[in-house]
Backbone as CSV, one residue per row, in Angstrom:
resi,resn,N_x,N_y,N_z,CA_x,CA_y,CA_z,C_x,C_y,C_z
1,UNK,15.238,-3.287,11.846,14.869,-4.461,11.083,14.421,-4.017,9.693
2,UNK,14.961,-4.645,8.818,14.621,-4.071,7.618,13.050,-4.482,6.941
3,UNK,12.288,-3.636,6.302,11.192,-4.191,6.230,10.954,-5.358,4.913
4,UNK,9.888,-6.280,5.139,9.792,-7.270,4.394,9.528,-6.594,2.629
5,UNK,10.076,-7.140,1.902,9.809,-6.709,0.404,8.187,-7.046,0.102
6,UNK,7.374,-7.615,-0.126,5.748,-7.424,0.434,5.476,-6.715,0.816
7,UNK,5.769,-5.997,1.872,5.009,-4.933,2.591,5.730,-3.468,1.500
8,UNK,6.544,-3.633,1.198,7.517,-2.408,0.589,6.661,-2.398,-0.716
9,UNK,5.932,-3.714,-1.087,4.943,-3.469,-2.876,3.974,-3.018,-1.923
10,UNK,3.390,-3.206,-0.969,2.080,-2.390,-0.731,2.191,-1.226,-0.452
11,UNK,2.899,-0.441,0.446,3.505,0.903,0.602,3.126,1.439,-1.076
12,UNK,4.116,0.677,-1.807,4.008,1.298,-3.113,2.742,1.612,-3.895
13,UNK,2.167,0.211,-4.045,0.683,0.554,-4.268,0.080,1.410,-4.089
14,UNK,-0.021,1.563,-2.292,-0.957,2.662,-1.574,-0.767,3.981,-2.137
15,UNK,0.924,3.986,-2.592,1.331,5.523,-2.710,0.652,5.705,-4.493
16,UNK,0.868,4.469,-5.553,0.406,5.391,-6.896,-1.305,5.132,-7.025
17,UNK,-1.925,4.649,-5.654,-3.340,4.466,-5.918,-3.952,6.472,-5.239
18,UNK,-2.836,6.615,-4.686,-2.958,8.479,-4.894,-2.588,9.400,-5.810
19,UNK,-2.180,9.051,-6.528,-1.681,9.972,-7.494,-2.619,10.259,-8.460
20,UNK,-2.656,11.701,-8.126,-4.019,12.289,-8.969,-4.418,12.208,-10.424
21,UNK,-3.169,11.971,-10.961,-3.627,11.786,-12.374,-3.630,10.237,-13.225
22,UNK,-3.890,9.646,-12.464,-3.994,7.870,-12.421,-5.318,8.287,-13.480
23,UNK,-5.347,7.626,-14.480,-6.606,6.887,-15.170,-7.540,6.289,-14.457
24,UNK,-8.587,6.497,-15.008,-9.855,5.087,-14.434,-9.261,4.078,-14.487
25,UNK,-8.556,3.430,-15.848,-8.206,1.936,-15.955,-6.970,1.776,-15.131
26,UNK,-5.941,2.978,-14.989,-5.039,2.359,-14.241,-5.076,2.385,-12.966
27,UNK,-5.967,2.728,-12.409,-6.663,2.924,-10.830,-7.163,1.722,-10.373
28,UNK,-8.391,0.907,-11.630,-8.504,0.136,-11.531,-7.696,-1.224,-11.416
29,UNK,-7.024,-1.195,-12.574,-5.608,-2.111,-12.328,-4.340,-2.087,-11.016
30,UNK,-4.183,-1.133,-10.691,-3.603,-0.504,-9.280,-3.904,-1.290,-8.007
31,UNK,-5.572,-0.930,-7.950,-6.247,-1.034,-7.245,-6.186,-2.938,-6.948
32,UNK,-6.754,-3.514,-7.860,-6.461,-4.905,-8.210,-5.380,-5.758,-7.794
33,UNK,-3.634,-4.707,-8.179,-2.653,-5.356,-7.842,-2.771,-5.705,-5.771
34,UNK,-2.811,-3.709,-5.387,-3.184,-3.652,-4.208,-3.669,-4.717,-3.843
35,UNK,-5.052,-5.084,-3.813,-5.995,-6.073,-3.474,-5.417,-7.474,-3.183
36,UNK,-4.655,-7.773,-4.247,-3.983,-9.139,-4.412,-2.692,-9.121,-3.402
37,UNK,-1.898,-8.343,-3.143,-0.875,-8.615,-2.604,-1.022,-7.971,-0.895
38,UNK,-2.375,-7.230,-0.961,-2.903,-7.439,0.970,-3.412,-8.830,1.052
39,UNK,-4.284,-9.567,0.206,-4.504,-11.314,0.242,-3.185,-12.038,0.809
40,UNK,-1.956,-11.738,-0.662,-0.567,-12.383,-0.251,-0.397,-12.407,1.153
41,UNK,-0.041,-11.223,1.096,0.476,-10.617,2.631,-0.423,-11.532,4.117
42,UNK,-1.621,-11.450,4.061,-2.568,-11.849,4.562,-2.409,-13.350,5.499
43,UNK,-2.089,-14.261,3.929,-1.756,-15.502,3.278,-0.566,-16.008,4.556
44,UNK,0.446,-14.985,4.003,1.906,-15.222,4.195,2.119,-14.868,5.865
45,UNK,1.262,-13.931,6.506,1.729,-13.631,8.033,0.683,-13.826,8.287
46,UNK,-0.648,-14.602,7.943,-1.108,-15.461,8.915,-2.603,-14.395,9.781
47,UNK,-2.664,-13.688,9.285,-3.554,-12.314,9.698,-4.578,-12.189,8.808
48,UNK,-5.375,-11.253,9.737,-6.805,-10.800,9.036,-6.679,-9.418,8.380
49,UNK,-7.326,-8.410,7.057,-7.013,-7.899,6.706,-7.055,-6.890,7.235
50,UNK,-7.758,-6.651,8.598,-8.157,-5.363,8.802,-6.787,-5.541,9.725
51,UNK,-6.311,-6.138,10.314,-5.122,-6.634,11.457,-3.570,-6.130,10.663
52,UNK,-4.175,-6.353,9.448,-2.654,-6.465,8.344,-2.392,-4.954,8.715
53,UNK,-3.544,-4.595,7.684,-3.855,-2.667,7.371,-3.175,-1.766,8.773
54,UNK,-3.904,-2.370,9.683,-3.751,-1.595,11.145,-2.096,-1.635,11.672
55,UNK,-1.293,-2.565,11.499,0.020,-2.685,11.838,0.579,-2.081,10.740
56,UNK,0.772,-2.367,9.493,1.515,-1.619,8.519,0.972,0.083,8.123
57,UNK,-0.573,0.703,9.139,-0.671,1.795,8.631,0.188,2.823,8.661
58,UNK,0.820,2.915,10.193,2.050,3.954,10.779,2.916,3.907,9.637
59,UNK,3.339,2.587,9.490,4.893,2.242,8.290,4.572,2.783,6.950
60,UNK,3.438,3.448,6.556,3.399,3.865,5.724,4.263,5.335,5.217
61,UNK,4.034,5.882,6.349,4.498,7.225,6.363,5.971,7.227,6.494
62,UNK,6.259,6.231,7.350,8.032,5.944,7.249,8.543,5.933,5.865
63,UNK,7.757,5.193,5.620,8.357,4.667,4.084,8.017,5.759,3.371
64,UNK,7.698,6.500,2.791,7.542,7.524,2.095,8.362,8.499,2.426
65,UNK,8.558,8.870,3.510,9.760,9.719,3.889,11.360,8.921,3.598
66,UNK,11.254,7.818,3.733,12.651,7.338,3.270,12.816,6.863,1.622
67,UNK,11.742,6.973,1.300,11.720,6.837,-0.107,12.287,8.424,-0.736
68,UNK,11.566,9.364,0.005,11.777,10.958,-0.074,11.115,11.182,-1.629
69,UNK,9.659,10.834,-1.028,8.545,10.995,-2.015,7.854,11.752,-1.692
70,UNK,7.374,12.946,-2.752,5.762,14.181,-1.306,5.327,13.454,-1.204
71,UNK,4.217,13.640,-0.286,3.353,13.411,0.465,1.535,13.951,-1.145
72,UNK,0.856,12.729,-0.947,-0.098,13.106,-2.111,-1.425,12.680,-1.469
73,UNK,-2.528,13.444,-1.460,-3.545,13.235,-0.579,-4.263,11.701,-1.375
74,UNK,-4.884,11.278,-0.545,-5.554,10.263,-0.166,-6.795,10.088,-0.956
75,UNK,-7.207,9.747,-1.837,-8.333,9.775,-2.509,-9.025,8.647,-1.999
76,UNK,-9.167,7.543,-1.860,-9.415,6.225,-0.904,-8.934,5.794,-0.093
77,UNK,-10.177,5.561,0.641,-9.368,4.804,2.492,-9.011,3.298,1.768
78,UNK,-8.467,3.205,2.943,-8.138,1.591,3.004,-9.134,0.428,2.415
């Protein structure tokens, strides 16, 4: 099943809210978009955020490997 385009901007998010050389402001702004489109998401399938996070966490890692992006450590949890 192919995954929903929503979930494919948060994947994305998650991945440049790691990237080590992000600015304060663009971390912040990042961070913001993030924020807004786990609401969307939220909104749109009817779920709670921690419910959202927990089903799409595994798919994260999928997606990054099929993107065939490294792997960049984690500076913030969820």
């Amino acid at each position: 099943m192919p995954r929903p385009h929503l979930i494919e901007k948060i994947h994305d998010l998650k991945y440049r809210l790691r990237e080590p050389r992000l600015s304060a402001s663009e971390f912040v702004k990042t961070q913001q978009e993030y924020d807004a489109a786990i609401s969307e998401a939220c909104r749109k399938y009817h779920c709670a955020k921690a419910e959202l996070l927990a089903v799409i966490r595994s798919d994260f890692g999928k997606w990054v490997n099929q993107q065939g992006l490294p792997w960049l450590h984690e500076t913030e949890s969820d």
